[in-house]
RODO-2510 file (C-alpha; in nm, 4 decimals, decimal comma):
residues 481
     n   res          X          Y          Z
     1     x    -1,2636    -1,8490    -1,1180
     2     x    -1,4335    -1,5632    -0,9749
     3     x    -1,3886    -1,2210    -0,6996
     4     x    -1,3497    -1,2560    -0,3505
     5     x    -1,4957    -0,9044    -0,2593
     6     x    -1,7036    -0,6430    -0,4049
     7     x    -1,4728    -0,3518    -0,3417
     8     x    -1,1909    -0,3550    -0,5679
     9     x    -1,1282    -0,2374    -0,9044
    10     x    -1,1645    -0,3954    -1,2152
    11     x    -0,7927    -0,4721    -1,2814
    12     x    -0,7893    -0,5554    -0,9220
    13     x    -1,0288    -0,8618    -1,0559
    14     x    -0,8348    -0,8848    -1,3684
    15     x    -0,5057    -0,9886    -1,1458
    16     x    -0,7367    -1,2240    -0,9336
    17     x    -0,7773    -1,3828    -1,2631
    18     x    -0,4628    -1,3946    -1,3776
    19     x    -0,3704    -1,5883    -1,0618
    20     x    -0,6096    -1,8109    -1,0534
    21     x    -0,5185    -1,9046    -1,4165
    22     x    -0,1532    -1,9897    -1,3053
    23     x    -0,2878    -2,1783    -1,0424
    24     x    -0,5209    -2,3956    -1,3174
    25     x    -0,2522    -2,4118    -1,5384
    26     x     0,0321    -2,5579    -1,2910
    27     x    -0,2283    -2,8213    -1,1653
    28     x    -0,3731    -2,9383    -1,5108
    29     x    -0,7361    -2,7945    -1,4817
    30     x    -0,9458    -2,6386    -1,7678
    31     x    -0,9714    -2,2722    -1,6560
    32     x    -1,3623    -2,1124    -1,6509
    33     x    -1,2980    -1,7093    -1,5359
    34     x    -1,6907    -1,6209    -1,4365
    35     x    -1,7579    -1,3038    -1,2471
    36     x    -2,1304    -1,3093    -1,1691
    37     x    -2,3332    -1,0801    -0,9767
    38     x    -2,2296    -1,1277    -0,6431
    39     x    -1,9440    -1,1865    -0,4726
    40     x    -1,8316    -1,3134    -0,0806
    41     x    -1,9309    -0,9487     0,0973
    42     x    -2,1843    -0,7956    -0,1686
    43     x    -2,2276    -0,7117    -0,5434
    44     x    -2,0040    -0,7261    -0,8108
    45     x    -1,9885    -0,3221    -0,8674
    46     x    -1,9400    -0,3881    -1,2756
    47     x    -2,2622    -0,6524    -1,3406
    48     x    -2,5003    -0,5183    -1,5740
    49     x    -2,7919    -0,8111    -1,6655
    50     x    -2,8337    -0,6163    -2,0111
    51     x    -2,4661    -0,7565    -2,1043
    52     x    -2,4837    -1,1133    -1,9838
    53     x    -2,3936    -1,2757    -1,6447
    54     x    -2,0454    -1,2543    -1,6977
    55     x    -1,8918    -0,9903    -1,6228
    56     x    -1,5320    -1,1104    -1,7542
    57     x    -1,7103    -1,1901    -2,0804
    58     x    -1,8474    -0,8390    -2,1561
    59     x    -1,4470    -0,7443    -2,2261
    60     x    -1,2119    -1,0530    -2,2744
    61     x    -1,3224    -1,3686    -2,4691
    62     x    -1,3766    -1,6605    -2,2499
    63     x    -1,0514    -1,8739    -2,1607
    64     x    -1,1466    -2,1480    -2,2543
    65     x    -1,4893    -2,4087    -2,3993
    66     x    -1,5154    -2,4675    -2,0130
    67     x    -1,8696    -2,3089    -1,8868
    68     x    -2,1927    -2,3443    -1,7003
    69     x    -2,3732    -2,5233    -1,9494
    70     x    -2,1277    -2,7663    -2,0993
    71     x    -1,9526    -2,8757    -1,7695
    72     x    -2,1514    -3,0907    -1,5138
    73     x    -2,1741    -2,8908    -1,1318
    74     x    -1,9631    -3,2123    -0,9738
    75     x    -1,6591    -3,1025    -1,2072
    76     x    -1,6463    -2,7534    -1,1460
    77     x    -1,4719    -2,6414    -0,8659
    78     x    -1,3339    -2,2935    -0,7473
    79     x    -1,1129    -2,1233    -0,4734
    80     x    -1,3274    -2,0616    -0,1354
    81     x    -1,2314    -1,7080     0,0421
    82     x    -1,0049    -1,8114     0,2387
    83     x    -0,7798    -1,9377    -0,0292
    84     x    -0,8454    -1,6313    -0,2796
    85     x    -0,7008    -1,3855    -0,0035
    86     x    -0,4031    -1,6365     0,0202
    87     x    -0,2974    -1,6303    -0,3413
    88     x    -0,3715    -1,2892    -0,3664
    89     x    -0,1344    -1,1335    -0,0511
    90     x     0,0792    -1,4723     0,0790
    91     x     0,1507    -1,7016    -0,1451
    92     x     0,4697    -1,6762    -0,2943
    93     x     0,3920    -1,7424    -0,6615
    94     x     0,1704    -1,5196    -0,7129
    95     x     0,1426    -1,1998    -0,9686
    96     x     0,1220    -0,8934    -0,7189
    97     x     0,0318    -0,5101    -0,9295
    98     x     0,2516    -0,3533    -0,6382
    99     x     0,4181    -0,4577    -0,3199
   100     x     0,1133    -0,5812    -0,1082
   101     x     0,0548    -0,8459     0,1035
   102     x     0,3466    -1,0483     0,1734
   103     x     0,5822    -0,8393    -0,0428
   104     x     0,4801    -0,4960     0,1074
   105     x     0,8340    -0,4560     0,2971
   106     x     0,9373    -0,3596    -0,1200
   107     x     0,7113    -0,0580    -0,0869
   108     x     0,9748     0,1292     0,0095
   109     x     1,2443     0,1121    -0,2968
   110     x     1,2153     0,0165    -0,6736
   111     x     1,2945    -0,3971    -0,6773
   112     x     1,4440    -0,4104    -1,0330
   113     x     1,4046    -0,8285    -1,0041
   114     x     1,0731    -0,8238    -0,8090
   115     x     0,9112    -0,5732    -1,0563
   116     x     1,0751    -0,7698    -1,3659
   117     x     0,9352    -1,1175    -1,2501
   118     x     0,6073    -0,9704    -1,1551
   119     x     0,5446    -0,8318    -1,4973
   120     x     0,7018    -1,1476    -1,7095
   121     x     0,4659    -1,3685    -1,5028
   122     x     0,1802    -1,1901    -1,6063
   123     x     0,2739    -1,1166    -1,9508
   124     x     0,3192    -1,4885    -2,0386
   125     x    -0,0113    -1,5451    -1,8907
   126     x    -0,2020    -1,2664    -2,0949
   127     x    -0,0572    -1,3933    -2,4272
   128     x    -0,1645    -1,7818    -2,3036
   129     x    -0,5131    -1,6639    -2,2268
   130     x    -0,6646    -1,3370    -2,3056
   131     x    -0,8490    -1,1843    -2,5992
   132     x    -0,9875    -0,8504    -2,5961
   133     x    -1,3711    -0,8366    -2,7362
   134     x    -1,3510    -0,6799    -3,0710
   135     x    -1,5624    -0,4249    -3,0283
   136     x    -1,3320    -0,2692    -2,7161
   137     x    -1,0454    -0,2867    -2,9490
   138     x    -1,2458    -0,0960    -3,1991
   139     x    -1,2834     0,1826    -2,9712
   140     x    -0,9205     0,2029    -2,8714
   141     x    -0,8266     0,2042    -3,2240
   142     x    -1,0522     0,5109    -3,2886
   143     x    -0,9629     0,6836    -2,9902
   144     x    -0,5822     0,6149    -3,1116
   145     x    -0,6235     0,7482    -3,4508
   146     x    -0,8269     1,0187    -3,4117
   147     x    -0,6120     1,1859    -3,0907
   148     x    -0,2741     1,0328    -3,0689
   149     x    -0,1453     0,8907    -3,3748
   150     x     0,0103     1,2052    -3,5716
   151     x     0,1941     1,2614    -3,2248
   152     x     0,5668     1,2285    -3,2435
   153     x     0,5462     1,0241    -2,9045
   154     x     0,2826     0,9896    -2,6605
   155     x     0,3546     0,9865    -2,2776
   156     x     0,1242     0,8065    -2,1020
   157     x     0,0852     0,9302    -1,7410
   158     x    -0,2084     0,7498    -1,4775
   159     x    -0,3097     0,9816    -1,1815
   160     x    -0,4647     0,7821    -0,9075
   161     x    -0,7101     0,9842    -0,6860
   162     x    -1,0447     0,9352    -0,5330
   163     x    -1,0377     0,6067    -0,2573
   164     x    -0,6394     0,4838    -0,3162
   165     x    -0,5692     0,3471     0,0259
   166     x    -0,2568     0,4590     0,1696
   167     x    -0,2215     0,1317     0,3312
   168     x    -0,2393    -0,0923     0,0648
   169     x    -0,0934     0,1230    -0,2476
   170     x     0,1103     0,4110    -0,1314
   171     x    -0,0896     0,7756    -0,0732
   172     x    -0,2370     0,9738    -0,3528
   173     x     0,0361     1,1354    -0,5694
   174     x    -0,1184     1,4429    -0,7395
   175     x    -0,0709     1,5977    -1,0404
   176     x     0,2106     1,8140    -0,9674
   177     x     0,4101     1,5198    -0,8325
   178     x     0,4404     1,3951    -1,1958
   179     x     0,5308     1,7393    -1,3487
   180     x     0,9381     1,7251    -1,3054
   181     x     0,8998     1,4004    -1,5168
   182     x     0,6824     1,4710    -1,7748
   183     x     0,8751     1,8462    -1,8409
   184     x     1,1748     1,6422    -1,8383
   185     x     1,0418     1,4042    -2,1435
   186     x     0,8872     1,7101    -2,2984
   187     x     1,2225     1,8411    -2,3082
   188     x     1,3812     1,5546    -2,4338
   189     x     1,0923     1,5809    -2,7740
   190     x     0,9286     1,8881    -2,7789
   191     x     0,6563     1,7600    -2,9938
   192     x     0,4769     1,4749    -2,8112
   193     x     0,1642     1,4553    -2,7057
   194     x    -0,0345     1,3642    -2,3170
   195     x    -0,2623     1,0679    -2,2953
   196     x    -0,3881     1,1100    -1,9374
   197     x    -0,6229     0,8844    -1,7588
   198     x    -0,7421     0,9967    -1,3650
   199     x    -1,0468     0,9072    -1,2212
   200     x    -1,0288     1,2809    -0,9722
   201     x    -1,2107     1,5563    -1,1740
   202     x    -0,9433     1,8012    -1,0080
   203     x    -0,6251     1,5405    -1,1518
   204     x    -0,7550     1,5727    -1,5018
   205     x    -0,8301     2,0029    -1,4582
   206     x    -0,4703     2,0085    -1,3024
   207     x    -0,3007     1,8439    -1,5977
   208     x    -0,4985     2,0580    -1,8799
   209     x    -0,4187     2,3720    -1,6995
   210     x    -0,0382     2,3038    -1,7174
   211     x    -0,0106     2,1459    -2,0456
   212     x    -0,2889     2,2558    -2,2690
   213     x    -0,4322     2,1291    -2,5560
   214     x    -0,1300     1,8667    -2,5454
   215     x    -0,3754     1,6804    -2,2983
   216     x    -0,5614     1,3899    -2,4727
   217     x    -0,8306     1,2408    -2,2486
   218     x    -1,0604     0,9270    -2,2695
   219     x    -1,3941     1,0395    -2,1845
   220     x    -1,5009     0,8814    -1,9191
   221     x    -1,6694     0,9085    -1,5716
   222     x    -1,4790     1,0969    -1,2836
   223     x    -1,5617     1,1662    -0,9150
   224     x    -1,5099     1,4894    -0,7463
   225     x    -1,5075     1,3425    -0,4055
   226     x    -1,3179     1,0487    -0,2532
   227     x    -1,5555     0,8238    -0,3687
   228     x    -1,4457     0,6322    -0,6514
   229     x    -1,7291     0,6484    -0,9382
   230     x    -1,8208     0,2617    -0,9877
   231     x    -1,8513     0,2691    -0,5856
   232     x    -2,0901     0,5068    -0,6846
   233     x    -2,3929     0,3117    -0,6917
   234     x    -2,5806     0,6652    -0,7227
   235     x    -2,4111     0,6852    -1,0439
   236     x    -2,5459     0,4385    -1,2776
   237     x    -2,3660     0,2526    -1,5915
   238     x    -2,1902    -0,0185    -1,4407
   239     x    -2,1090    -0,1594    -1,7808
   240     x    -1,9524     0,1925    -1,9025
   241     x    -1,7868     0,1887    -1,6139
   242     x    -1,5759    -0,0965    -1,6548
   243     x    -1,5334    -0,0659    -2,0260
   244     x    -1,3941     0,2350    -1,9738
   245     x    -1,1128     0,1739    -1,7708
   246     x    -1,1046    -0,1379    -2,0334
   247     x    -1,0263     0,0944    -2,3141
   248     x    -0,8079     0,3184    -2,0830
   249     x    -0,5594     0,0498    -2,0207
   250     x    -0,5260    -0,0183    -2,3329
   251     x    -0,4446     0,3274    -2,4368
   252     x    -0,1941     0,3697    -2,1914
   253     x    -0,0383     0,0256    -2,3073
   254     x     0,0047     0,2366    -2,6855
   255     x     0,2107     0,4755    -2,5293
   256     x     0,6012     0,5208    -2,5624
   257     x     0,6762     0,6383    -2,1919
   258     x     0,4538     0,5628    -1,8920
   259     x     0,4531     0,7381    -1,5736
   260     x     0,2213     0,6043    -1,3394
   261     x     0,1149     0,5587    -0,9752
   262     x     0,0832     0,1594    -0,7605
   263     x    -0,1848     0,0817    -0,9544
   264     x    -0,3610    -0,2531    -1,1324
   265     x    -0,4865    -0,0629    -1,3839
   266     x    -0,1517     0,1173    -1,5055
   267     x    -0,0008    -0,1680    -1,4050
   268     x    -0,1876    -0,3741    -1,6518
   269     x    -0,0971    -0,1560    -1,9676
   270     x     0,2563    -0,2653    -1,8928
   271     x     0,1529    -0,6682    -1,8704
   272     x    -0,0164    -0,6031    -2,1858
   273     x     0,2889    -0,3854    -2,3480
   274     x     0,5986    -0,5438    -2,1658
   275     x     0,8249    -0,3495    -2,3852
   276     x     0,7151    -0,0548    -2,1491
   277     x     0,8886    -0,2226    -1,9305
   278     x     1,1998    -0,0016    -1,9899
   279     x     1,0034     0,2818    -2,0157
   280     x     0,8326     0,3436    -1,7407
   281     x     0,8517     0,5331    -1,4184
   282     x     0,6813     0,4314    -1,0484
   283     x     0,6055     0,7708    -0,8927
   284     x     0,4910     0,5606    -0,6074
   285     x     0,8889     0,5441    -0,5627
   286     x     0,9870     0,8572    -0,6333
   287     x     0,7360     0,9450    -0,3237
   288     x     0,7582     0,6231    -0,0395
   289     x     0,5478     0,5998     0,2461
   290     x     0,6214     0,7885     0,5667
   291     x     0,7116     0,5034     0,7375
   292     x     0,9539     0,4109     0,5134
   293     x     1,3642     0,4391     0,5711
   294     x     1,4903     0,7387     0,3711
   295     x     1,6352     0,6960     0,0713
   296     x     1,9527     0,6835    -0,0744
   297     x     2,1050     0,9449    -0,2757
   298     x     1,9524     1,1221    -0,6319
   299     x     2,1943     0,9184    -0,8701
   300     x     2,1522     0,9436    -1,2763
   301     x     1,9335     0,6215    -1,2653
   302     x     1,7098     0,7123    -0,9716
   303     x     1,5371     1,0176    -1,2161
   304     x     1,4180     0,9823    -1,5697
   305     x     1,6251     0,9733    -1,8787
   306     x     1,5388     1,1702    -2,1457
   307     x     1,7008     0,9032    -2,3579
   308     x     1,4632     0,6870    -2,2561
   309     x     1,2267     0,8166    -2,5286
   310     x     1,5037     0,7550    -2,8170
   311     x     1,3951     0,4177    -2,8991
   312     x     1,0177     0,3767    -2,7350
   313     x     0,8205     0,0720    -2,7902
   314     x     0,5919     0,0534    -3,0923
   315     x     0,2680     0,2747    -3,0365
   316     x     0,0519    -0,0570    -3,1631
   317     x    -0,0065    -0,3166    -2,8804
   318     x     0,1963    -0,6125    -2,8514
   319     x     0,1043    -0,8626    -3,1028
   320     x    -0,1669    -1,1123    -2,9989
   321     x    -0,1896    -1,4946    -3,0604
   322     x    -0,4698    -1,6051    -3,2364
   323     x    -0,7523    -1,8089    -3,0658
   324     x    -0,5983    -2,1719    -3,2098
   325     x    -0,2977    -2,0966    -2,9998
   326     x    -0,0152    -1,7835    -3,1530
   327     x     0,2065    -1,7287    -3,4139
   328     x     0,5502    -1,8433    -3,3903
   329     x     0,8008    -1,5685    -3,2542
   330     x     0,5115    -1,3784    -3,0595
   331     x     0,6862    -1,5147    -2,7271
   332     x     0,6385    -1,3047    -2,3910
   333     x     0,9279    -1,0528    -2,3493
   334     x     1,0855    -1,1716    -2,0688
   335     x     1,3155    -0,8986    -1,8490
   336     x     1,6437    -1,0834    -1,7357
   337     x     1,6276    -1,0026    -1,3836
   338     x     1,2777    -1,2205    -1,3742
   339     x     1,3304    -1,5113    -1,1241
   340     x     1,1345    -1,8102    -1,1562
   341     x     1,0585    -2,0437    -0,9042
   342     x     1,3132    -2,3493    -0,8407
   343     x     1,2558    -2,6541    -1,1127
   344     x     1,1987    -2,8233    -0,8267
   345     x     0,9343    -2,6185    -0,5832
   346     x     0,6582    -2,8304    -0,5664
   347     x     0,2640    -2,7539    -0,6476
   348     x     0,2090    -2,7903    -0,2624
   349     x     0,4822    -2,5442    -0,2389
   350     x     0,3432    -2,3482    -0,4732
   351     x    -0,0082    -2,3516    -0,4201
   352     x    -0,0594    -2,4620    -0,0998
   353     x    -0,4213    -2,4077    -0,0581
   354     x    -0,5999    -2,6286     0,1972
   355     x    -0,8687    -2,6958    -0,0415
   356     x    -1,1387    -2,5801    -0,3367
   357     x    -1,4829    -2,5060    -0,2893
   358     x    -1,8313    -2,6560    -0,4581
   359     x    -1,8673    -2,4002    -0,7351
   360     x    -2,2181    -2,2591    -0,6162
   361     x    -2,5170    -2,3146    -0,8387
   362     x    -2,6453    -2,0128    -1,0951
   363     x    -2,9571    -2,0231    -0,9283
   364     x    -2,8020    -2,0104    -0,6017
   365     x    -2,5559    -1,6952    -0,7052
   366     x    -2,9370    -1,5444    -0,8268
   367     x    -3,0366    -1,5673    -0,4772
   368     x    -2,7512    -1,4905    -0,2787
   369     x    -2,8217    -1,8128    -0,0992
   370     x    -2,4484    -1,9027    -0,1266
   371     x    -2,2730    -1,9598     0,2103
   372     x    -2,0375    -1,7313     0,1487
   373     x    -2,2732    -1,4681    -0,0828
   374     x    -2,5231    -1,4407     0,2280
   375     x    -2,3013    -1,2879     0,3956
   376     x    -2,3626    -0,9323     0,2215
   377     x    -2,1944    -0,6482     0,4022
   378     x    -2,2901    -0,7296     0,7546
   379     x    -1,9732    -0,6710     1,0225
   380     x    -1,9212    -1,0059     1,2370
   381     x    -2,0534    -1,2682     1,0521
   382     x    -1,8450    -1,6165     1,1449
   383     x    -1,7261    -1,7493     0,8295
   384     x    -1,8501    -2,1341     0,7760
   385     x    -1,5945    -2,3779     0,8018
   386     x    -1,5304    -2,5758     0,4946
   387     x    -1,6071    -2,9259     0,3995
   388     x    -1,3174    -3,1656     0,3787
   389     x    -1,2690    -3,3897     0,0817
   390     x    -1,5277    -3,6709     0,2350
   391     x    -1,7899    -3,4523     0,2992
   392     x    -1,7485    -3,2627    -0,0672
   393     x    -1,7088    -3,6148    -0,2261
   394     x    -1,3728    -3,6725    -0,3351
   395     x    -1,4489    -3,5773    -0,7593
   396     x    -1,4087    -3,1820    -0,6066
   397     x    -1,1359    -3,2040    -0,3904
   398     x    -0,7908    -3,0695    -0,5621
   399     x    -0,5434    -2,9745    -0,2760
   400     x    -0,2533    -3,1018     0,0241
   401     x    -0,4251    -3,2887     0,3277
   402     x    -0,5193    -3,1139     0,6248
   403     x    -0,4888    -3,1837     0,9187
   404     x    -0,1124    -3,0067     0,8732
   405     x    -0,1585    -2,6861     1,0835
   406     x    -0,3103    -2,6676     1,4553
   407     x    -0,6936    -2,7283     1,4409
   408     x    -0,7302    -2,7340     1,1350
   409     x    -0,7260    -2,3255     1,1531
   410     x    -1,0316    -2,3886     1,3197
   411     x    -1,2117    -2,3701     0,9775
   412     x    -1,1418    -1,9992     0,9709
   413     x    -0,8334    -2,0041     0,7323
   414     x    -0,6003    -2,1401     0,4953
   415     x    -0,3139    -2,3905     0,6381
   416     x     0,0256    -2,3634     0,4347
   417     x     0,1553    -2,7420     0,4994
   418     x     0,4983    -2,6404     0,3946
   419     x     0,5239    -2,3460     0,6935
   420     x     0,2600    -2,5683     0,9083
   421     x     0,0898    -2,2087     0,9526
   422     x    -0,2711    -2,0543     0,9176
   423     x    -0,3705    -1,7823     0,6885
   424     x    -0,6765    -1,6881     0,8289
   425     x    -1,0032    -1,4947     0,7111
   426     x    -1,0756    -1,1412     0,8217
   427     x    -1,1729    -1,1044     1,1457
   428     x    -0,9874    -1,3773     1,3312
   429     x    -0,5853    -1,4101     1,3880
   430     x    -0,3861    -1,6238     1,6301
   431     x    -0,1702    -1,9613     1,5079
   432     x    -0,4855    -2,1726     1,4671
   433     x    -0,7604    -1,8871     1,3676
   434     x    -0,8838    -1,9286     1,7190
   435     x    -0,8397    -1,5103     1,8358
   436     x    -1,1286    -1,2921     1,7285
   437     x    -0,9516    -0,9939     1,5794
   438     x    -1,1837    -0,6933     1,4545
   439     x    -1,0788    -0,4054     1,2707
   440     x    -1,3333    -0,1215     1,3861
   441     x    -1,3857     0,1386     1,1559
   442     x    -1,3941     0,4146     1,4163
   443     x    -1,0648     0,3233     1,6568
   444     x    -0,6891     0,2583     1,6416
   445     x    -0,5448     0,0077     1,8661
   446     x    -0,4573     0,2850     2,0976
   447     x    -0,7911     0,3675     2,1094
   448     x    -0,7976     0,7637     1,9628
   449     x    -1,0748     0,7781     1,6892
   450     x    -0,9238     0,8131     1,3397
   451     x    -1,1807     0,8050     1,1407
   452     x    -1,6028     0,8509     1,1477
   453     x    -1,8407     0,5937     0,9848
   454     x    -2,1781     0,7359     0,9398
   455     x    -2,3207     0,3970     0,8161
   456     x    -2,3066    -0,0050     0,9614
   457     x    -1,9170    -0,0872     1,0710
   458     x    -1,8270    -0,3923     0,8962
   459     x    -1,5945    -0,5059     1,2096
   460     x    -1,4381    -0,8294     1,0397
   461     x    -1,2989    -0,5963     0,7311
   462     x    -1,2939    -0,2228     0,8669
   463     x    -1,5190    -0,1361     0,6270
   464     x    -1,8065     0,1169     0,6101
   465     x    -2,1908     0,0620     0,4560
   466     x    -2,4276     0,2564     0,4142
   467     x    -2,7380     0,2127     0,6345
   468     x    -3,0593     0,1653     0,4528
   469     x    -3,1348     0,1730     0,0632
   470     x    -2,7623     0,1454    -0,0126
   471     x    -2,6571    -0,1563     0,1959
   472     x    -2,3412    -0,2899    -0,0557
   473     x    -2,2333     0,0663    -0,0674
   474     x    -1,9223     0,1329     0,0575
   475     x    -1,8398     0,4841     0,2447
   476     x    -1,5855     0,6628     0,2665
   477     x    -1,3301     0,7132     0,5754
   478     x    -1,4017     1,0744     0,6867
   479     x    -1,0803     1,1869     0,8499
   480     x    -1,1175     1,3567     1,1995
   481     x    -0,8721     1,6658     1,1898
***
């Protein structure tokens, strides 16, 4: 199991994971999470050689015996690209942080059901699978005791800032967006306490200048730009930087009230904590995109309860399983309105990938002489098409036929047999994969400029390098006013 891009988060990754481990599960195969070095597009932003070549295994205990050494190269097999984007925005399965992807119509009101089944999904996964390394829980335990545990509550609130894409999780909501909720809790008990995690320098001044020395704060790295810090390549500790928002997650998982943004990480905490479940509050709601239909009414249950806080979950986190396979009684909280999928939905229905990729060799992830790792950041590269079954040899083929949608998406996507349709790669749309369709970084479809990209257009993604020593290096958008 690995990334399909170098630009996302860690809990981004962490929900990749998840994912992929449903997918594993529902068709019988020993699951191996490894998140090397490099990626499909460029660098894993969170690899640090000092702490191993895993990057999964500097936080979470493996999932399984499975590895590189102990499992022959013909019997490991992974996801290609084409079929990572597809379980990560289409397929209809699959654990989503926020509505994205094929369920980003729900952006616009709070999905009680969709939420519910989301978070159940994931929760029964976590408790199945993952193990945080010891010495991360020792540092959330001494963070926890030192700051937060003579509180009479804590309220957890996550302010996302820095590069939060407006068209995949909702605008930035600042600081003063969360205020009316968190006075309205303070109200409710006087004498809790703040645990608030931001990666925007200005977020975290914002919320100690309201609320004082009520403010508890991990220490960690924060940008004062729109460049998120382990983006940053300028900025070195790639390991802190994803322990960090390790330890952070956890944290906000302790609290009794959580008010937080569209966000993996926050997000996460709740998976984690699914008793917070109750307790919780989208402000990614509360504020919907412009484009959205306006909403309904205020009622009582559209703003927070006060009440809410009269019977929080347990500060501790939710009990974990031990490594031989869980105590009796520690089952998954599962919210009522969580729908599963029919009895009866097939894997194909399910999972309908159109197939699963040689796992590249370690040497060949050292080199970046992958097919899909040579690809680094550069705009307009054709994606190779993928072997069929034959050409693989038939020991590394798990999938439905092909040969079910129109040219066999032309080797540019990923054919649903159940909807006979393509999902293609980046950079190329049409029924069969067969239209080249760029996303420049400096035009709308109208044509008016919207944004400036000082650095190499990558034209398949609408993403921005950096020219010259920084090549993996994202940019940021610089908005023409």
């Amino acid at each position: 199991m690995r990334i399909n891009h170098s630009a996302a988060g860690l809990f981004a990754y962490f929900v990749f994971a998840l994912n992929q481990l449903h997918v594993a599960t529902r068709l019988g195969l020993t699951p191996y999470v490894y998140y090397g070095e490099l990626s499909s597009d460029g660098r894993n932003k969170y690899y640090d050689a000092n702490h191993g070549d895993n990057v999964w295994e500097y936080f979470f205990q493996p999932v399984s015996a499975a590895n590189h050494s102990n499992t022959p190269p013909e019997e490991m097999v992974e996801l290609d690209v084409g079929a990572l984007w597809y379980l990560h925005n289409d397929a209809p399965d699959s654990i989503r942080s926020f509505p994205y992807g094929v369920d980003r119509a729900r952006r616009c009101a709070y999905d009680e059901a969709w939420v519910g089944g989301m978070r159940a999904r994931a929760t029964q996964l976590i408790e199945q699978f993952v193990r945080v390394k010891p010495h991360v829980s020792a540092k959330v335990d001494a963070f926890w005791q030192q700051k937060l545990a003579a509180c009479e509550k804590v309220i957890g609130v996550h302010v996302r800032g820095t590069d939060k894409n407006p068209v995949i999780g909702g605008a930035i909501q600042p600081p003063e967006l969360y205020f009316p909720a968190i006075d309205t809790l303070l109200e409710a008990s006087p004498e809790s306490c703040i645990f608030a995690a931001t990666d925007q320098q200005q977020f975290a001044q914002s919320l100690i200048s309201r609320y004082g020395d009520r403010v508890s704060m991990y220490e960690s790295l924060r940008s004062p730009s729109e460049l998120n810090v382990f983006l940053d390549t300028d900025i070195k500790g790639n390991y802190r930087k994803g322990e960090e928002a390790v330890v952070v997650m956890l944290l906000l998982s302790r609290c009794h009230h959580l008010l937080k943004p569209h966000s993996a990480l926050s997000e996460t905490a709740i998976y984690f904590n699914p008793a917070l479940h109750a307790h919780s509050q989208e402000i990614g709601y509360a504020h919907p995109p412009e484009d959205c239909p306006p909403p309904p009414e205020p009622t009582d249950a559209s703003v927070v309860n006060p009440s809410s806080m009269a019977a929080p979950p347990s500060p501790s986190p939710p009990p974990q399983p031990s490594s031989e396979g869980g105590d009796e009684g520690d089952e998954a909280v599962v919210p009522e309105s969580a729908s599963p999928q029919p009895a009866d939905a097939t894997d194909a229905e399910r999972f309908p990938f159109e197939w699963l990729a040689p796992l590249p060799s370690r040497e060949a992830l050292a080199s970046g002489e992958s097919a899909e790792g040579a690809e680094g950041g550069e705009g307009g590269a054709e994606p190779a098409a993928s072997p069929s079954g034959k050409e693989r040899g038939e020991s590394g083929s798990v999938g439905v036929a092909r040969g079910s949608c129109p040219d066999d998406c032309h080797g540019r996507g990923v054919c649903n047999p159940t909807l006979r349709e393509c999902r293609c790669v980046a950079g190329w749309g049409g029924r069969a994969c067969e239209q080249r369709q760029q996303r420049r970084c400096n035009e709308l479809p109208n044509q008016k400029s919207a944004s400036l990209c000082d650095g190499a257009c990558a034209d398949d993604r609408g993403l921005c390098y950096c020219n010259g020593t920084h090549p993996d290096r994202p940019l940021p958008m610089q908005v023409r006013v």
